[in-house]
C-alpha positions as CSV (number, residue, x, y, z in Angstrom):
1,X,60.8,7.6,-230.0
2,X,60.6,11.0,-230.3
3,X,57.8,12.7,-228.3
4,X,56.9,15.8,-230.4
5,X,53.0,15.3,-230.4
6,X,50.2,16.9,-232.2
7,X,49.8,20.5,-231.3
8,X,46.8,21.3,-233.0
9,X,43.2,22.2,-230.6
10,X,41.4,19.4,-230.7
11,X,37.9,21.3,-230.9
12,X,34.5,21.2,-232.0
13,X,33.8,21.2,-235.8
14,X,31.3,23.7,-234.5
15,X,33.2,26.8,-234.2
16,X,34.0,28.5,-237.5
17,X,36.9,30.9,-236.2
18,X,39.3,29.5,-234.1
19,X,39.7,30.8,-230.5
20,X,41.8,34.0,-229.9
21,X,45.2,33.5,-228.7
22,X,44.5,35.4,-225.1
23,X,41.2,33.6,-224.7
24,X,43.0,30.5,-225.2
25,X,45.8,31.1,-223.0
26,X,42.9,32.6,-220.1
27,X,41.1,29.4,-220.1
28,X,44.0,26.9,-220.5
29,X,44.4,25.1,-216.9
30,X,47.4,23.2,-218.1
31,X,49.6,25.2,-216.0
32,X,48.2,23.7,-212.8
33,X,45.8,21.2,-213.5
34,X,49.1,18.9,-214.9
35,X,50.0,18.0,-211.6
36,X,47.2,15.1,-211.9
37,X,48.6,13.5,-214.4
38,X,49.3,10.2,-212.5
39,X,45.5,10.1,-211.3
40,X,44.0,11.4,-215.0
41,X,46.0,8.5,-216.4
42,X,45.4,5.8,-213.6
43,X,41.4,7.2,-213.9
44,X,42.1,6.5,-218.0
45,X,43.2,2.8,-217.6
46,X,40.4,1.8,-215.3
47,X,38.2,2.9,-218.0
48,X,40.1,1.4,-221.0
49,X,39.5,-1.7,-219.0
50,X,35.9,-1.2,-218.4
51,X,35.2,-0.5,-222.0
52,X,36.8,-3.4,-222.8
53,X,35.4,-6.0,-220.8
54,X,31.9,-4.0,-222.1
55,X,33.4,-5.2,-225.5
56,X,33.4,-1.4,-226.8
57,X,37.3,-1.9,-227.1
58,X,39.2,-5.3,-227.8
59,X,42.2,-6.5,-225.8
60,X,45.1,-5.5,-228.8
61,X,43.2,-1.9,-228.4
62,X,43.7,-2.1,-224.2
63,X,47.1,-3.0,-224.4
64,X,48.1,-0.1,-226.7
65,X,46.5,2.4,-224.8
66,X,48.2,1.1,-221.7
67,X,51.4,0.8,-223.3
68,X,51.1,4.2,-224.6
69,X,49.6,5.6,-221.0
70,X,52.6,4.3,-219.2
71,X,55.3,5.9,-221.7
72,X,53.3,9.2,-221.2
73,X,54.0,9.0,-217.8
74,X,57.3,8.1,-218.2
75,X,57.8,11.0,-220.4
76,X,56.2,13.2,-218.1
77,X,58.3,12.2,-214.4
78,X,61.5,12.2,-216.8
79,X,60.5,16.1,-217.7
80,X,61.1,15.2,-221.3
81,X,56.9,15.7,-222.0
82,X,55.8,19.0,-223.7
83,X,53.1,20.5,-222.4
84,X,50.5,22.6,-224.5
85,X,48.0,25.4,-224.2
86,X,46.6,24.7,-226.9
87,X,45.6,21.5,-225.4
88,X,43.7,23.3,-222.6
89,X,44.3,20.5,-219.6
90,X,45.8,17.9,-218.5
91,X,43.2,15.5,-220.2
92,X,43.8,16.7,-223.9
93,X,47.2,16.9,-223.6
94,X,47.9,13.6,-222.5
95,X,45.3,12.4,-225.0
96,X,46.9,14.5,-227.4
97,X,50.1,12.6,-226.6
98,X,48.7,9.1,-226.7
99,X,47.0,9.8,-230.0
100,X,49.8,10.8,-231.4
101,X,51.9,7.5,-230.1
102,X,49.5,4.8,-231.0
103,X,46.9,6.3,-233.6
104,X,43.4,6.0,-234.1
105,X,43.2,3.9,-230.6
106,X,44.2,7.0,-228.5
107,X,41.3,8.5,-230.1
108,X,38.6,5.8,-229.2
109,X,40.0,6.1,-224.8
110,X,36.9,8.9,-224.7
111,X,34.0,7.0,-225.5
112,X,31.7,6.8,-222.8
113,X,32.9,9.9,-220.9
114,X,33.2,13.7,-220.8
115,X,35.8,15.7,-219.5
116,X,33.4,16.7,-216.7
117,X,33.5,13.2,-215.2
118,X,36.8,13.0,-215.7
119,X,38.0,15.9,-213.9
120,X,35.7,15.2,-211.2
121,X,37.5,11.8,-211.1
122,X,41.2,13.0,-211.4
123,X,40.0,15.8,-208.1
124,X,39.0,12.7,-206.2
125,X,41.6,10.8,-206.5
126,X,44.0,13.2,-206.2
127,X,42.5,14.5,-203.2
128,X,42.2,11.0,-201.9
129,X,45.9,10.3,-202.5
130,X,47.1,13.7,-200.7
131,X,44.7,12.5,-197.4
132,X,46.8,9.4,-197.3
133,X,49.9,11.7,-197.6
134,X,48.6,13.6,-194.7
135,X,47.3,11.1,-192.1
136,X,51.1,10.4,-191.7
137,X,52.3,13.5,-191.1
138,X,49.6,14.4,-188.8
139,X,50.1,10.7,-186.8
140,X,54.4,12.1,-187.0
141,X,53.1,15.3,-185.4
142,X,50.9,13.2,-182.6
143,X,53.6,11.0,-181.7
144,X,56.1,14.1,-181.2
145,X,53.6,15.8,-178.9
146,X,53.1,12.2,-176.6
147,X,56.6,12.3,-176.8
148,X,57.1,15.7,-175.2
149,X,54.2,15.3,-173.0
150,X,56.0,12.6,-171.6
151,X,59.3,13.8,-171.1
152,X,57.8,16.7,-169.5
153,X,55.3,15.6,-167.0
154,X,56.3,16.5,-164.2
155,X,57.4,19.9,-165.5
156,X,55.4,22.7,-164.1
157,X,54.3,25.5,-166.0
158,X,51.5,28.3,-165.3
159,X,48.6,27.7,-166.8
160,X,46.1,31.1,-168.5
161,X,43.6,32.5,-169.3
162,X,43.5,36.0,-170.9
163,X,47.1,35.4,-170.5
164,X,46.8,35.8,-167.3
165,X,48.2,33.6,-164.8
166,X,45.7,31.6,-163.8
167,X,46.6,28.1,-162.2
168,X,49.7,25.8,-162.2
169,X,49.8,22.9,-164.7
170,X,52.4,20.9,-166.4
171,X,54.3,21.0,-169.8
172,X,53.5,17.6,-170.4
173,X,49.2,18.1,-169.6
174,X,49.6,21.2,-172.4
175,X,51.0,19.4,-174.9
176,X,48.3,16.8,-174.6
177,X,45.9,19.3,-175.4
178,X,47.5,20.2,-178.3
179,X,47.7,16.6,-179.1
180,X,43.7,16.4,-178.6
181,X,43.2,19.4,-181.1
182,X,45.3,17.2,-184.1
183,X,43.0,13.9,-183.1
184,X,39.9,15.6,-183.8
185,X,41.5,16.8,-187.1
186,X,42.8,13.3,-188.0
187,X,39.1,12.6,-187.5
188,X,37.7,15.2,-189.5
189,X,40.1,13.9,-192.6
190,X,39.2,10.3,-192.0
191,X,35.5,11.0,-192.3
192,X,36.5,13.4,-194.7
193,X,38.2,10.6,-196.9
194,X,34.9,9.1,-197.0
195,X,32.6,11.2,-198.9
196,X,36.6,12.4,-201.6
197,X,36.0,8.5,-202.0
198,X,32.9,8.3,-204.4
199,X,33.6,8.0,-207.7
200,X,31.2,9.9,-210.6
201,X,32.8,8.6,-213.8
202,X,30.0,7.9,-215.8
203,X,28.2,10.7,-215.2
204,X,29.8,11.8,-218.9
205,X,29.1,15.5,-219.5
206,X,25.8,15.7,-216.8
207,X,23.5,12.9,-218.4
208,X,25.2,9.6,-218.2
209,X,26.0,7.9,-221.7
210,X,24.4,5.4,-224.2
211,X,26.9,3.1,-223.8
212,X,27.0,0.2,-222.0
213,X,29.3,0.7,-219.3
214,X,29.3,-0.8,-216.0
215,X,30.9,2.1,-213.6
216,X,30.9,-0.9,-210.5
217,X,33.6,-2.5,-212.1
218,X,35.6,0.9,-212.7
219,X,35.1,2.1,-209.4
220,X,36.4,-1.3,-208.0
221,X,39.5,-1.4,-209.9
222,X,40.0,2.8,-208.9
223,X,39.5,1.8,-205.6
224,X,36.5,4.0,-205.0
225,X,34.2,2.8,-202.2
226,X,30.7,4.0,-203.8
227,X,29.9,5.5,-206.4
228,X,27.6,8.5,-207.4
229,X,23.6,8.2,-207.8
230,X,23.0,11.5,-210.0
231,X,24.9,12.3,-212.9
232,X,23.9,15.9,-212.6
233,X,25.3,15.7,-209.1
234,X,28.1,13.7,-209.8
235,X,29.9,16.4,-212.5
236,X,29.1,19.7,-210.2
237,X,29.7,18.5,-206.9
238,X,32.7,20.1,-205.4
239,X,31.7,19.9,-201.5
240,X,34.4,17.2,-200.9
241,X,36.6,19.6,-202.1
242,X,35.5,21.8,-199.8
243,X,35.2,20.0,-196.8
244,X,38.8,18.9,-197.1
245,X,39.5,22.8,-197.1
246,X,37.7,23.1,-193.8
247,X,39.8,20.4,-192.3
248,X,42.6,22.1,-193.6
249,X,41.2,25.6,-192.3
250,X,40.7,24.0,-189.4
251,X,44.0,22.4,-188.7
252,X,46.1,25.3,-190.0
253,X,43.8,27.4,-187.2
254,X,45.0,25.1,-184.3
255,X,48.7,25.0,-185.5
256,X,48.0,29.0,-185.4
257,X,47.4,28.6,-181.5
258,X,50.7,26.3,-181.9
259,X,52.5,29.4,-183.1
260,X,51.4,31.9,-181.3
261,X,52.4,29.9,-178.2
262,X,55.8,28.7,-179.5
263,X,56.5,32.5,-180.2
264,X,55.6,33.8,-176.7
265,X,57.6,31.3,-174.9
266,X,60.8,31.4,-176.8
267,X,61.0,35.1,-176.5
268,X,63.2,36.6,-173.6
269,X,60.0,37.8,-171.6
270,X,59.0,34.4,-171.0
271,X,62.1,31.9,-172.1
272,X,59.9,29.2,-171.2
273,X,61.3,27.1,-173.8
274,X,64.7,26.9,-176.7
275,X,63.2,26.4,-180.3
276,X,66.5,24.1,-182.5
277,X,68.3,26.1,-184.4
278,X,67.8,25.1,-187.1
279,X,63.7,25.9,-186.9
280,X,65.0,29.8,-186.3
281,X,66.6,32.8,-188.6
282,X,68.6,35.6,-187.3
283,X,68.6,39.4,-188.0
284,X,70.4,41.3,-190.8
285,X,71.3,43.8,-188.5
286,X,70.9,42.7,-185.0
287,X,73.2,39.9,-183.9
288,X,71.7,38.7,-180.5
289,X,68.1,38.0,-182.6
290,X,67.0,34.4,-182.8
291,X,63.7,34.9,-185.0
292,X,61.1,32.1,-184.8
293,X,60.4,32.1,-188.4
294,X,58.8,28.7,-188.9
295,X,55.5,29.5,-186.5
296,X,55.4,32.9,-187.3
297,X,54.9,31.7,-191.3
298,X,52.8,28.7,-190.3
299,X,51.0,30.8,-188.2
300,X,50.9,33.6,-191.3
301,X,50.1,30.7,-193.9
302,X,47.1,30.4,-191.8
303,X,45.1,33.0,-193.8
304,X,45.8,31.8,-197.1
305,X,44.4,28.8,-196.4
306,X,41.2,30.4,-194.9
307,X,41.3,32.4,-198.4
308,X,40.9,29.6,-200.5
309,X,38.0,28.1,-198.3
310,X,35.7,31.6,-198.8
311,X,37.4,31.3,-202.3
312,X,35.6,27.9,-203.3
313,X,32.8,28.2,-201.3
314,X,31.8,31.6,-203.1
315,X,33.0,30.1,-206.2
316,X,30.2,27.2,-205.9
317,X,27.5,29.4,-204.4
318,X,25.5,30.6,-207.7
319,X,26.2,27.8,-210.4
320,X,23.6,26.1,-212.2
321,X,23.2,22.4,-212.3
322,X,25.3,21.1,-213.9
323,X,29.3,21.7,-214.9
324,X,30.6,25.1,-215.3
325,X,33.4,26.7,-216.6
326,X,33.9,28.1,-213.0
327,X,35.0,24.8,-211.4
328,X,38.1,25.2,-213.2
329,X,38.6,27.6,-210.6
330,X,38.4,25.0,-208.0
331,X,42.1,23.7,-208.6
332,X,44.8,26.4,-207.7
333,X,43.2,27.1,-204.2
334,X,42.6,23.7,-203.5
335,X,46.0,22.8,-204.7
336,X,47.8,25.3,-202.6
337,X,46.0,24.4,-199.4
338,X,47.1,20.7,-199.8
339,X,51.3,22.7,-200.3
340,X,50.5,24.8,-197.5
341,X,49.4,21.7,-195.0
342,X,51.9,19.5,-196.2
343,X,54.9,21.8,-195.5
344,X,53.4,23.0,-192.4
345,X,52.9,19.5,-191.1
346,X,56.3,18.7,-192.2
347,X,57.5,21.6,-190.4
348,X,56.0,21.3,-186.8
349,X,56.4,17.0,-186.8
350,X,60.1,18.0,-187.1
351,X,60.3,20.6,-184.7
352,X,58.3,19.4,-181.4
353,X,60.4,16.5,-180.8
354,X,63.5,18.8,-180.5
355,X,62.0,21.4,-178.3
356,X,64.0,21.9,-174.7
357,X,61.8,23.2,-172.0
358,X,63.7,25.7,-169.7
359,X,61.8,23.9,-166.4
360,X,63.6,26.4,-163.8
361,X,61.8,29.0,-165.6
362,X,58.6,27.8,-166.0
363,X,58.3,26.6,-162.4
364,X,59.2,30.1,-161.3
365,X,56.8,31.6,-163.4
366,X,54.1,29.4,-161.9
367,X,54.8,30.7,-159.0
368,X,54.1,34.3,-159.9
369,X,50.3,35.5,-160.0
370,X,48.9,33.6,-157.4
371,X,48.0,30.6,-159.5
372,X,46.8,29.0,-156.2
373,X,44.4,31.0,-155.1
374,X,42.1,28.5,-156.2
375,X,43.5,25.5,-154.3
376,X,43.3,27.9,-151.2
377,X,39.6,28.7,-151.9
378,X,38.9,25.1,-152.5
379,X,40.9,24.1,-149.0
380,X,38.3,26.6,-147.1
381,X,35.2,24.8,-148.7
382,X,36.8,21.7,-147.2
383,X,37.1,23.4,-143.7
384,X,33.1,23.8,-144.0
385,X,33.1,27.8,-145.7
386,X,30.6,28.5,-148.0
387,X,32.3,29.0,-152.3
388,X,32.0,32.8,-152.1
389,X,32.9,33.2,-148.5
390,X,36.0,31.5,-149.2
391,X,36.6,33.2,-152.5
392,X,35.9,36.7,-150.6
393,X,38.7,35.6,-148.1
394,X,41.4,34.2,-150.5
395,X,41.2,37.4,-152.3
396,X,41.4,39.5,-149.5
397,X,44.8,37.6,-148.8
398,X,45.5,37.6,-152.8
399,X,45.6,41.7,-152.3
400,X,47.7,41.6,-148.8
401,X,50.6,39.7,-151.3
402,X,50.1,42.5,-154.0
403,X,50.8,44.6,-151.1
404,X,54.0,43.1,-149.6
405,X,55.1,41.2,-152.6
406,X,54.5,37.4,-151.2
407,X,53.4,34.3,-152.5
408,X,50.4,32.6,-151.3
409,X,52.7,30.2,-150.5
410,X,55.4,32.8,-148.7
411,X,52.9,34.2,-146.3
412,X,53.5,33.2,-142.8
413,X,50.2,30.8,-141.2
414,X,49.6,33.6,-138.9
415,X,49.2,35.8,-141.7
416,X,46.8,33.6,-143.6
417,X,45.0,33.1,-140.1
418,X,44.2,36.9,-140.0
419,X,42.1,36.4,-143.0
420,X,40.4,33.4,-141.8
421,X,40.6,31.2,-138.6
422,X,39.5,28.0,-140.7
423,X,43.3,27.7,-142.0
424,X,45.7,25.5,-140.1
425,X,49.4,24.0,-141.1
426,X,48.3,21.7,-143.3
427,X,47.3,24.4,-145.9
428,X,50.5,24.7,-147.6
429,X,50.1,21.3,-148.6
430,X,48.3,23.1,-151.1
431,X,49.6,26.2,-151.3
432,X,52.7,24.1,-153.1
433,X,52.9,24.2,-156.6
434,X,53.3,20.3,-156.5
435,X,50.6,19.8,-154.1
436,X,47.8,22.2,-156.8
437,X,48.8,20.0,-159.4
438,X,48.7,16.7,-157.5
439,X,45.6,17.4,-156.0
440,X,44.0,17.7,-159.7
441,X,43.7,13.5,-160.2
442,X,41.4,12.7,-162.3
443,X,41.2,11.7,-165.7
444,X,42.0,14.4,-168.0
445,X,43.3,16.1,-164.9
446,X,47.0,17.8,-164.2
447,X,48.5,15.3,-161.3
448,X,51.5,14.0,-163.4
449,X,50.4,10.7,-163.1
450,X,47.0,11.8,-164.7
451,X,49.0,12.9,-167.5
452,X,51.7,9.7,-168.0
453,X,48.0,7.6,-168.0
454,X,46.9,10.0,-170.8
455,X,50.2,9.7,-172.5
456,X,49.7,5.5,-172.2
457,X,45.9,6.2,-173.9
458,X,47.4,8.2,-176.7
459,X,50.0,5.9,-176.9
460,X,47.7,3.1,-177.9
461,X,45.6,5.2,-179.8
462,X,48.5,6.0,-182.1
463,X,49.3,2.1,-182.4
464,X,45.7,1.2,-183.3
């Protein structure tokens, strides 16, 4: 059958000039809005059904609108559909279609609804669909990370602050904070998922309809959990829309802090770790460069996604109850965020498995800066030496290794006795990187078998 369908406006007898070409092109969303197609159909079977169990449409009338719903979609994933501007959106053009396959019936699919409830529909569930994309990539990207944190928990690193040496830790304890950061944002999308999930079909254009429809039964077969109480509310209301964007905002921040970390360690001043291959780019002009391209964009991509946050939150800030022309705005940055964390996702869940930490390094770099200064101070409180006394002492000794270039560690016990006569041989017990991160054993604490118990927790956590 050949699918050349109707390409006249379908528009109000209201107008008596039809709309210039440039206007008609400017507020034509078909160019991004067609990517709900599968949800702006599945949306327009549930209500076929509901309007005819209502008895508004009878069973011959259902099955050729579903007949003719499932060969739009067909023509549609086999690229063979035709999409029109003059059809505005998604909604009229495959109504357009389906009018033009079955008759008069295509044109009866609209009773009892606007296109406001309807694209506030299609937004749900396609927002609803792409959380249940991402919870799997984001789980992919968790298990990776236990992985790692595993293999490398014994591995001793420095840890910073102000990127400053500040006390030794292990590989494996860092990358379960990294793992903690993506399980508060699988929790922010899971709650998230909760409010995307309301369904406000039947709302119609802001006032609800005349017609007898029973929305429970619609939402059940769409799967929605609840549905909306105000109608007003129910066409207008883009905050889950927004809220996703914060998660996404949100996540795209922390795999920023991912980035930046990934770039400072595989670069020659640190070489704490080898990025694969396959993850890296080289230079057009220098031939020793291995460029770490895929943090450097995810940490770029980063901003757009803050964009479109500002971008829908200042596009919902001065509307008017109820639908506006504005929301159409709503789609392309929304639409982008959910590209943006996809391939971002997709990017890092295959890249942290195959990460190689360079251990020799990091252990030697622990051992730079005096990252146990603290473990010494501590040791003198145990002697019976007052917090600042002891931290007065440690960094007189701290300045005497500036001086001659040793370790806490390196310094002979006589030398550590000239600072204080509390210290005996058993401080190096602690002056050892081994012994710092031992002695930290307690839950969310850096001993490695702290860490190998946290990996066991996440472990289960993932499996629940």
């Amino acid at each position: 059958m050949s699918n050349q369908h109707n390409q006249e406006k379908l528009s109000s007898a209201r107008f008596s000039e039809s709309t210039d070409a440039f206007v008609e092109a400017f507020t034509a969303s078909i160019q991004f809005d067609n990517r709900m197609y599968k949800q702006d159909i599945q949306g327009s079977i549930a209500h076929a059904k509901m309007l005819t169990k209502v008895g508004i449409l009878n069973d011959a009338e259902l099955n050729d609108i579903i007949n003719g719903l499932t060969q739009v979609q067909q023509e549609i994933e086999a690229g063979e559909f035709q999409w029109s501007i003059k059809q505005e959106d998604i909604h009229m053009n495959i109504e357009a279609r389906l009018t033009n396959l079955i008759g008069i019936t295509g044109k009866k699919l609209h009773t009892g609804r606007s296109r406001n409830d309807q694209v506030a529909t299609d937004i749900r569930l396609y927002i609803r669909d792409e959380i249940d994309a991402i919870l799997p990539e984001l789980k992919r990207l968790q298990t990776g990370l236990v992985e790692l944190a595993e293999r490398e928990a014994d591995t001793i690193m420095p840890g910073f602050t102000h990127l400053q040496t500040a006390q030794p830790v292990t590989f494996g304890h860092h990358m379960l904070a990294w793992f903690e950061m993506i399980k508060r944002d699988v929790e922010r999308l899971q709650d998230c998922r909760k409010r995307v999930n309301t369904m406000p079909l039947g709302s119609a254009a802001l006032a609800g309809t005349t017609y007898p429809i029973e929305r429970e039964y619609t939402a059940e077969l769409l799967g929605f959990e609840r549905i909306t109480e105000n109608s007003l509310d129910g066409v207008s209301d883009r905050d889950f829309a927004i809220e996703f964007t914060h998660f996404a905002a949100t996540l795209m921040m922390h795999l920023s802090r991912f980035s930046e970390e990934l770039v400072l360690w595989s670069s020659a001043q640190f070489q704490f770790i080898d990025l694969p291959d396959r993850f890296c780019t080289g230079s057009s002009i220098m031939p020793q460069k291995k460029n770490p391209d895929v943090p450097e964009l995810v940490r770029g991509k980063t901003g757009r996604v803050y964009g479109h946050l500002m971008s829908l939150l200042t596009l919902m800030k001065s509307q008017p109850l109820a639908y506006n022309k504005d929301n159409q705005e709503d789609k392309e940055p929304l639409f982008d965020t959910v590209d943006t964390v996809k391939g971002s996702l997709r990017a890092f869940a295959d890249m942290v498995p195959a990460i190689q930490v360079k251990r020799e390094i990091t252990y030697e770099a622990a051992k730079r800066g005096f990252s146990t200064a603290t473990d010494l101070a501590d040791y003198l409180v145990g002697k019976g030496l007052a917090f600042r006394d002891s931290h007065e002492v440690v960094g007189l000794a701290v300045a005497h290794g500036i001086k001659t270039g040793e370790d806490l560690s390196e310094m002979s016990l006589e030398t550590l006795q000239g600072f204080c006569d509390k210290i005996t041989d058993d401080v190096f017990e602690v002056l050892t990187l081994e012994g710092s991160v031992a002695a930290r054993n307690h839950l969310g604490g850096t001993a490695p078998n702290q860490v190998r118990a946290a990996v066991a927790r996440a472990k289960a956590y993932l499996a629940s």
